[in-house]
MIBA-615864 format. One line per field, with one value per atom (N, C-alpha, C, O): residue in one letter; chain; x, y, z. Coordinates in Angstrom, 3 decimals. Layout:
<rs>
drendren: c(A / ...)
selo: c(A / ...)
east: c(X / ...)
north: c(Y / ...)
up: c(Z / ...)
</rs>
This chain:
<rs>
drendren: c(X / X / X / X / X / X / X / X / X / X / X / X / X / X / X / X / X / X / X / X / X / X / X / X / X / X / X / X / X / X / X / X / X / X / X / X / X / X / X / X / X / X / X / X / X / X / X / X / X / X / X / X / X / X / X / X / X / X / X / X / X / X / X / X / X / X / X / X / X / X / X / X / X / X / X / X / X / X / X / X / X / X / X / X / X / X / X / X / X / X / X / X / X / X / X / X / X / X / X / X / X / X / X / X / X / X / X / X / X / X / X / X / X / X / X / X / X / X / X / X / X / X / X / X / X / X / X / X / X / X / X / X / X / X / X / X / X / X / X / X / X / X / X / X / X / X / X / X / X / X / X / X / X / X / X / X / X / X / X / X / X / X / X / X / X / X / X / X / X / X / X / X / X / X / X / X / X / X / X / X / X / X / X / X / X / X / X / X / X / X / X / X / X / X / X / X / X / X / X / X / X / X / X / X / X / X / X / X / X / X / X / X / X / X / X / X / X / X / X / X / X / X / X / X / X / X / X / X / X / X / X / X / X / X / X / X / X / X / X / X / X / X / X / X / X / X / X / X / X / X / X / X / X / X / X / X / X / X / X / X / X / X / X / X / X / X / X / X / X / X / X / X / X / X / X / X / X / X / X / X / X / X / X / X / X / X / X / X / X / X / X / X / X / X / X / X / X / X / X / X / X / X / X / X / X / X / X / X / X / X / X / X / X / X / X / X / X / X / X / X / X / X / X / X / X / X / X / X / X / X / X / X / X / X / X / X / X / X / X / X / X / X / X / X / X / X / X / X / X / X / X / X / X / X / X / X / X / X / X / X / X / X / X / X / X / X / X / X / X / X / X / X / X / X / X / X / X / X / X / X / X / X / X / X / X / X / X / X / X / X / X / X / X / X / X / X / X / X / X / X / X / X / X / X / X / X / X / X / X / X / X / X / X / X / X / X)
selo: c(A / A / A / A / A / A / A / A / A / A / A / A / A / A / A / A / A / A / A / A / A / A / A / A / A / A / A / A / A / A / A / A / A / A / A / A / A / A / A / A / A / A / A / A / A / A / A / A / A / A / A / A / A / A / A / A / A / A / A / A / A / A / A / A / A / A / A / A / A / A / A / A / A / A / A / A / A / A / A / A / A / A / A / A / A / A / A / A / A / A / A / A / A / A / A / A / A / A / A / A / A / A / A / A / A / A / A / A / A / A / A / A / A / A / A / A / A / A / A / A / A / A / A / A / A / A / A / A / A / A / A / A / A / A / A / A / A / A / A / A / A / A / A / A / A / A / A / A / A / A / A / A / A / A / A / A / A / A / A / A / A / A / A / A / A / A / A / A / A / A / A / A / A / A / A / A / A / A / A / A / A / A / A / A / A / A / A / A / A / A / A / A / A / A / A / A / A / A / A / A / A / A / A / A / A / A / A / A / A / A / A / A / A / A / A / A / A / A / A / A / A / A / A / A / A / A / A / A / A / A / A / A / A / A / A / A / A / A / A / A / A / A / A / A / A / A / A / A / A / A / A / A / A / A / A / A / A / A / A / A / A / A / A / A / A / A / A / A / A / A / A / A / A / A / A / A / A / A / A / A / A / A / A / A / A / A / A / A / A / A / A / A / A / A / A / A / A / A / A / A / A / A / A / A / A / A / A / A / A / A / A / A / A / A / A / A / A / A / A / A / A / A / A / A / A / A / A / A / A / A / A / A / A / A / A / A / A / A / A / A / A / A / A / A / A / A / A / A / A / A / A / A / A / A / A / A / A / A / A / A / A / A / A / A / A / A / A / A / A / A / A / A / A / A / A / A / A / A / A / A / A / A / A / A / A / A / A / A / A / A / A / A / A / A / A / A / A / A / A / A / A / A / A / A / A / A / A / A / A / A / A / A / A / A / A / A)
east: c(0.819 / 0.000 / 0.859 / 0.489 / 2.232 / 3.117 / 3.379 / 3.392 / 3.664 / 3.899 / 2.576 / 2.851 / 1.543 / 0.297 / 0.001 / -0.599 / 0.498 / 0.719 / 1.877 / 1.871 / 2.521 / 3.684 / 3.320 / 3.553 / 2.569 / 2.579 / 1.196 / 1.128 / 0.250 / -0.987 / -0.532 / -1.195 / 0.928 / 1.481 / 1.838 / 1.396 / 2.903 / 2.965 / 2.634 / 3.419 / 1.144 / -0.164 / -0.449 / -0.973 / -0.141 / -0.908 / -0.245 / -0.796 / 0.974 / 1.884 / 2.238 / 2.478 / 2.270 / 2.251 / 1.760 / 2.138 / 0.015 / -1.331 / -1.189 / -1.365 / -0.713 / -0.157 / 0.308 / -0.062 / 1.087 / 2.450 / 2.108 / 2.288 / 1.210 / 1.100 / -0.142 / -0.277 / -0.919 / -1.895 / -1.827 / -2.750 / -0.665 / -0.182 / -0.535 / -0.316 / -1.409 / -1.781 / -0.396 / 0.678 / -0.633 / 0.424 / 0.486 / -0.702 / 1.063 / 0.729 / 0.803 / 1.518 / -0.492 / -0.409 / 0.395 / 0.391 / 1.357 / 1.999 / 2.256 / 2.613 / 1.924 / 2.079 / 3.398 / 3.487 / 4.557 / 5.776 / 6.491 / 7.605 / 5.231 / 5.971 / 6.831 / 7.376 / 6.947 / 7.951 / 7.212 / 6.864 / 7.196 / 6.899 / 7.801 / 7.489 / 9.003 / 9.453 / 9.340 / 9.950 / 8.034 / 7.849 / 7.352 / 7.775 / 6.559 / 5.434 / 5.950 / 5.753 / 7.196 / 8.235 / 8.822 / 8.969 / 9.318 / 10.079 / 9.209 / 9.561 / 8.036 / 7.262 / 6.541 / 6.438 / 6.215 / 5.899 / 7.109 / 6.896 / 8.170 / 9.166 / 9.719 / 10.100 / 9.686 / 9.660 / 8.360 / 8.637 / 7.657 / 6.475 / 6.297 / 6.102 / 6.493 / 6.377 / 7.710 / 7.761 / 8.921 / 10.076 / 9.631 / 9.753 / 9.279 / 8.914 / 7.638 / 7.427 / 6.669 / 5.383 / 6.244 / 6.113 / 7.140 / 7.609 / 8.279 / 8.137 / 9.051 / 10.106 / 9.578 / 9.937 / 8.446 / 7.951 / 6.897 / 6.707 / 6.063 / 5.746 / 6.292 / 5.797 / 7.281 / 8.190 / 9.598 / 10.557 / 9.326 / 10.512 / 11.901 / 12.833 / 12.192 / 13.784 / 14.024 / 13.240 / 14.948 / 15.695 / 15.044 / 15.026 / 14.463 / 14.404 / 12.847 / 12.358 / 12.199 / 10.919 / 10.362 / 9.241 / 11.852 / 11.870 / 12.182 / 11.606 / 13.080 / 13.665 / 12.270 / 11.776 / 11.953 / 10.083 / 9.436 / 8.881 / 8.958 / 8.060 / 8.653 / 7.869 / 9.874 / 10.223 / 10.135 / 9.621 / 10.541 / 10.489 / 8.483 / 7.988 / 7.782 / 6.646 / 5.877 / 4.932 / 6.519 / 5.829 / 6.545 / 5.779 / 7.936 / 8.299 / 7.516 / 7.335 / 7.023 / 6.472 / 4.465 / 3.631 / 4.662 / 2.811 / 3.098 / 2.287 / 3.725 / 4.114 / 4.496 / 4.263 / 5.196 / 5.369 / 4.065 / 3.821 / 3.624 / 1.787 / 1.217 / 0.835 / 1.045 / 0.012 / 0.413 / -0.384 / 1.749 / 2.685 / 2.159 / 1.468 / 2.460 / 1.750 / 0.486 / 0.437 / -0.618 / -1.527 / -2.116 / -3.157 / -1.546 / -1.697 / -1.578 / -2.498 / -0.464 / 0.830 / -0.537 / -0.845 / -0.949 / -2.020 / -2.957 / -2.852 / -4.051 / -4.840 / -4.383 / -5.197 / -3.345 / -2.926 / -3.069 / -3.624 / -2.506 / -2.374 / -3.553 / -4.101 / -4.734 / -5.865 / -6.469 / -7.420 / -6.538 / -7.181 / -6.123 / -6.740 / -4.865 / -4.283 / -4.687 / -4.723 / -5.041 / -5.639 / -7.112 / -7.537 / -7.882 / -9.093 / -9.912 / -10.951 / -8.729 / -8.683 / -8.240 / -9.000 / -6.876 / -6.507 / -7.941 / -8.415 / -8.442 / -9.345 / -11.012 / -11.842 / -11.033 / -12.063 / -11.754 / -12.628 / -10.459 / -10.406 / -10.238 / -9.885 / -10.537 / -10.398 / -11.790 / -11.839 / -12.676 / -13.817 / -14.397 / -15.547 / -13.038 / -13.461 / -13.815 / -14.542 / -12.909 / -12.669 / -13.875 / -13.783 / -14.712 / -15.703 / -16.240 / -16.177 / -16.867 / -17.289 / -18.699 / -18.586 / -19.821 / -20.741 / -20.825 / -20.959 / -20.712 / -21.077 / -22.474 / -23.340 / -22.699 / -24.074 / -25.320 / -26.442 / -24.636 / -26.050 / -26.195 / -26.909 / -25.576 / -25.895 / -25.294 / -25.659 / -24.234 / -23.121 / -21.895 / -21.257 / -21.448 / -20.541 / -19.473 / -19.506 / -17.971 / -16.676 / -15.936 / -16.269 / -14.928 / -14.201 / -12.603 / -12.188 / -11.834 / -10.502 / -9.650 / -8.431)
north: c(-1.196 / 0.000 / 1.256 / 2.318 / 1.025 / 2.265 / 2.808 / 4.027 / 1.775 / 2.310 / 2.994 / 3.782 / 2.575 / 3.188 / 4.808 / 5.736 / 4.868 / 6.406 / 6.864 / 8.095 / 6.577 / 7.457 / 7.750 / 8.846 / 6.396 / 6.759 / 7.754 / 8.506 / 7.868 / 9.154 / 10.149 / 11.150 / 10.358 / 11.809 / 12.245 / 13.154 / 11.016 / 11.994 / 12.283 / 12.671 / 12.109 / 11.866 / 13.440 / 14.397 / 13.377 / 14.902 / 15.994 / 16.832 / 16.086 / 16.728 / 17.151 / 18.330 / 16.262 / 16.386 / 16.920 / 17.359 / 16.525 / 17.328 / 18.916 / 19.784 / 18.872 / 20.254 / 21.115 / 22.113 / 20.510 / 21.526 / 21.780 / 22.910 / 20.646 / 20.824 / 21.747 / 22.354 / 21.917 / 23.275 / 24.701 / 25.476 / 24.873 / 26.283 / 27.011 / 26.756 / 28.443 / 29.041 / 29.193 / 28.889 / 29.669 / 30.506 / 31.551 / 31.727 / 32.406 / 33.577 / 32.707 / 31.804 / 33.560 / 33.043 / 33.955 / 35.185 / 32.727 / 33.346 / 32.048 / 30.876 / 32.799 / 32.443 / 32.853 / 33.718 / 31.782 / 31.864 / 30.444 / 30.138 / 29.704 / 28.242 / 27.451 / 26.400 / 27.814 / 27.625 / 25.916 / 26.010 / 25.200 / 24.175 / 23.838 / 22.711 / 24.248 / 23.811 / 23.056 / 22.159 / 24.135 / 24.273 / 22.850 / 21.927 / 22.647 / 21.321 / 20.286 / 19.552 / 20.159 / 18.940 / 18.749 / 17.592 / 19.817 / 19.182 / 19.259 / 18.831 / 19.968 / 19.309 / 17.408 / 16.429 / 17.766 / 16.117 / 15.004 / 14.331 / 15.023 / 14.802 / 14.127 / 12.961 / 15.301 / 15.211 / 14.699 / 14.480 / 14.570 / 13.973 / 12.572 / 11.806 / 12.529 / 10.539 / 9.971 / 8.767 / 10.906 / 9.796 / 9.660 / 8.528 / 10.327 / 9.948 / 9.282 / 8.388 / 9.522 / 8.162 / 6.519 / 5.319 / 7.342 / 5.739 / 4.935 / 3.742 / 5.941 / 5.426 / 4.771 / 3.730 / 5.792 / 4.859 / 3.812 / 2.997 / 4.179 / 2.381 / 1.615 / 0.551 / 1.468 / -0.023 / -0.196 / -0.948 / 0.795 / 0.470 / 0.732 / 0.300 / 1.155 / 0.609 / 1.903 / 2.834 / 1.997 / 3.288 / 2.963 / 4.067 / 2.029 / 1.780 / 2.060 / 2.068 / 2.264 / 2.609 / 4.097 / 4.582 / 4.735 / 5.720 / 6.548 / 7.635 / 6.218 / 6.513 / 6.495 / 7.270 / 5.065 / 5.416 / 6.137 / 6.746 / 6.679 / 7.613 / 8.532 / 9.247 / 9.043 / 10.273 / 10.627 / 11.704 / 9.881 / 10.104 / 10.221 / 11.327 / 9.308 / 8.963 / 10.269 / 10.805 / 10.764 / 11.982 / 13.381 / 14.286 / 13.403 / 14.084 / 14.739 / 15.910 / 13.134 / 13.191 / 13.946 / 14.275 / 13.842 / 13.544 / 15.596 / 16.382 / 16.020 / 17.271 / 18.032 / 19.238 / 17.241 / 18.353 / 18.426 / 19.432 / 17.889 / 17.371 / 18.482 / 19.342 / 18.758 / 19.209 / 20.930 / 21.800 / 21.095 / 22.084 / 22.663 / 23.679 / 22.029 / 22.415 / 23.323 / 24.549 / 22.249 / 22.617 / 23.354 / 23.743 / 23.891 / 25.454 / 26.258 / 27.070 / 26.393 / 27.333 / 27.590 / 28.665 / 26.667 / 26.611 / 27.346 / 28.558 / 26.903 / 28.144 / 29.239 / 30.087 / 29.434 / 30.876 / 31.775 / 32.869 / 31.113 / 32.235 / 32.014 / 33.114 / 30.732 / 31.462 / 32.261 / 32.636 / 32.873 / 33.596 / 34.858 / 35.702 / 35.112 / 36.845 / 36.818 / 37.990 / 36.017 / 36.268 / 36.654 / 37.331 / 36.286 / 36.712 / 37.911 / 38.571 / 37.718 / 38.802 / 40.262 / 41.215 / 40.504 / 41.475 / 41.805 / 42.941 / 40.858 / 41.063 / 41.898 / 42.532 / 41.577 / 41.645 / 43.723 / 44.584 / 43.861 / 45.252 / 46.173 / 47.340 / 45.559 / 46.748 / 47.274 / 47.905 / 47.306 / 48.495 / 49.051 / 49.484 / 49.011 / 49.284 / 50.714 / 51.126 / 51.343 / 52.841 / 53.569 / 53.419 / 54.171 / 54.934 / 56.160 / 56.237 / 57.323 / 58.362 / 58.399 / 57.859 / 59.006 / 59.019 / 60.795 / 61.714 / 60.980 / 62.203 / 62.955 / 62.172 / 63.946 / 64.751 / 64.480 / 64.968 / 63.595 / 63.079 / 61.204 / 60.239 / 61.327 / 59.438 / 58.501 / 57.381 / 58.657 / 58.085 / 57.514 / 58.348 / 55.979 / 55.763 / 56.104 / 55.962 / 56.842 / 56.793 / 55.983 / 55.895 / 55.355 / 54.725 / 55.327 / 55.929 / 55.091 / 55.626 / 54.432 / 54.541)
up: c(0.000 / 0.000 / 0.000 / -0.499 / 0.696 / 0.313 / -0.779 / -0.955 / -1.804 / -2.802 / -4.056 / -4.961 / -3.841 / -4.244 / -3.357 / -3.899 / -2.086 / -1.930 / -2.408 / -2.380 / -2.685 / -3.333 / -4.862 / -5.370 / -5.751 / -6.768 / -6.700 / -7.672 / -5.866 / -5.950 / -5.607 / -5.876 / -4.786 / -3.898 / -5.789 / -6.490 / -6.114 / -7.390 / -8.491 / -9.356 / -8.669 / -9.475 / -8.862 / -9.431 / -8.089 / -7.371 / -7.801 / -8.515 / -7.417 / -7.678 / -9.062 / -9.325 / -9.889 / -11.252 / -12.452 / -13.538 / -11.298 / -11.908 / -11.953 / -12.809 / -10.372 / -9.751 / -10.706 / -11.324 / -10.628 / -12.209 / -12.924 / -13.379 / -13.620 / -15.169 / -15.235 / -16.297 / -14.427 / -14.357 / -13.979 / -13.728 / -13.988 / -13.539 / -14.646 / -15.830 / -13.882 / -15.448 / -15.988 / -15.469 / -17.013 / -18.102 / -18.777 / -19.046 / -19.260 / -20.311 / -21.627 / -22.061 / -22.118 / -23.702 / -24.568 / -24.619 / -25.503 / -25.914 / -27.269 / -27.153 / -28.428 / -29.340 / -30.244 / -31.115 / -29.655 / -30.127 / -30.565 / -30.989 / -30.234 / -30.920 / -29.749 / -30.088 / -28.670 / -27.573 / -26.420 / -25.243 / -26.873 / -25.914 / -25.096 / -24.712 / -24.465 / -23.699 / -22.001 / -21.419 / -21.601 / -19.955 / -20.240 / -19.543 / -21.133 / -21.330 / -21.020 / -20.051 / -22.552 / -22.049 / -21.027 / -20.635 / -20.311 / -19.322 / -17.623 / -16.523 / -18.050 / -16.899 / -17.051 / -16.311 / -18.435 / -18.911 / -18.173 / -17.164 / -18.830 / -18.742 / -17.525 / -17.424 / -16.401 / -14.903 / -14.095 / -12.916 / -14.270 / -14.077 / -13.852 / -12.908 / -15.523 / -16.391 / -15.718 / -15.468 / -15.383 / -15.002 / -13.567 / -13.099 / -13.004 / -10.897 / -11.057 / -10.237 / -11.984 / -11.560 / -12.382 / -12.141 / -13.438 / -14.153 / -12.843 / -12.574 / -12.109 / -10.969 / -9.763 / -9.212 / -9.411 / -8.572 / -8.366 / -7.464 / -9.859 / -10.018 / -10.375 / -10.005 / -11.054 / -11.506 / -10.647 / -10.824 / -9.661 / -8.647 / -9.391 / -8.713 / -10.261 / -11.399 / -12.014 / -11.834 / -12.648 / -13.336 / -14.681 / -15.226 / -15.587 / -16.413 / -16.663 / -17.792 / -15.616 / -15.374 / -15.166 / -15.314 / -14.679 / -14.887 / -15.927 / -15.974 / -16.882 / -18.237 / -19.301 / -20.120 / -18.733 / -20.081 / -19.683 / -20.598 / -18.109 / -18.003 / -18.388 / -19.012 / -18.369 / -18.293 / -20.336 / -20.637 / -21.303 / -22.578 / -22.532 / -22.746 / -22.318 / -22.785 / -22.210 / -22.790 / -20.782 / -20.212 / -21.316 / -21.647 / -21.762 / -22.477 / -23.767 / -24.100 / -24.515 / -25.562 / -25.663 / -26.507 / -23.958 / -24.398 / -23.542 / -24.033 / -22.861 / -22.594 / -23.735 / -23.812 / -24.817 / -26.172 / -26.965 / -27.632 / -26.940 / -27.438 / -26.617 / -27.410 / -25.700 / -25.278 / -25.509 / -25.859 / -25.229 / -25.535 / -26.717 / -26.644 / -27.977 / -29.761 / -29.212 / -29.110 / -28.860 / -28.468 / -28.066 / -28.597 / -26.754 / -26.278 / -27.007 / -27.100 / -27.806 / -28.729 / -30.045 / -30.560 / -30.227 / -31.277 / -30.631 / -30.818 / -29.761 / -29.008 / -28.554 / -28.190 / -28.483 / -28.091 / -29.521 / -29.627 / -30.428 / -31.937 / -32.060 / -32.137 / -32.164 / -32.285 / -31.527 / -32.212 / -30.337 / -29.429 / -29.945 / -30.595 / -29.808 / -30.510 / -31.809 / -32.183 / -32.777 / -33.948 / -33.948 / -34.883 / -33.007 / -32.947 / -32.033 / -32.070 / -31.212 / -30.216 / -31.146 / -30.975 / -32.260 / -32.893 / -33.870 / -33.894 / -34.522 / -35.567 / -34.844 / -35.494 / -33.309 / -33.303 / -32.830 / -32.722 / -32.687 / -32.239 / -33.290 / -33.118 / -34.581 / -35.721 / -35.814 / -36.870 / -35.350 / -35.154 / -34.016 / -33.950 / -32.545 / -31.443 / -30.888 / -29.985 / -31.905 / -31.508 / -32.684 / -33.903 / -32.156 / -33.127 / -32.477 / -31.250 / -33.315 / -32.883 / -34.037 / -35.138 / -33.674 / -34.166 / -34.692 / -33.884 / -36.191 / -35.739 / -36.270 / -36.659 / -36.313 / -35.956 / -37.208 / -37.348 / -37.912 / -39.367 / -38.389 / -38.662 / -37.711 / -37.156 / -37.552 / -37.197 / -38.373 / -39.074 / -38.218 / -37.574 / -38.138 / -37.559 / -38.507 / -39.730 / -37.367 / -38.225 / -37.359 / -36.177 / -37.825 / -37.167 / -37.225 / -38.215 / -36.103 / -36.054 / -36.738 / -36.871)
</rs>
């Protein structure tokens, strides 16, 4: 049973991390992803299979599925500044005295 709390402490922990907000930023940059993935997959690989070798697959397989999710964001982020820029090209307006919108 010890080792089923250790592997939920770092199920917890992991979850922990990997939900930290973030700034969006659409620069293509997955790094934080991978190497929170990364660090993650190698301590649940480690401490369920007891072995270094258990740790080495979590840590690639957590690597891989952290650059995945990484894209991902990076992808919703340029769509949200792409839609976010488009939606501010008719924010600024003045109405003037025939009822006519102008825009700046």
């Amino acid at each position: 049973m010890k080792s089923f709390a250790k592997i939920a402490a770092a199920a917890v922990i992991a979850l922990g991390a990997g939900t930290v907000t973030a700034t969006a930023a659409c620069n293509g940059d997955t790094s934080t992803e991978t190497v929170l993935g990364a660090g993650s997959g190698a301590l649940v690989g480690g401490l369920a299979s007891h072995s270094i070798v258990g740790a080495a697959v979590g840590g690639v397989a957590g690597g891989l599925i952290g650059n995945s999710i990484g894209h991902s964001n990076n992808r919703a982020d340029c769509r949200r500044a792409a839609r976010y820029s488009s939606s501010r090209h008719h924010e600024a307006y003045y109405i003037d005295r025939y009822g006519r919108r102008h825009y700046y």
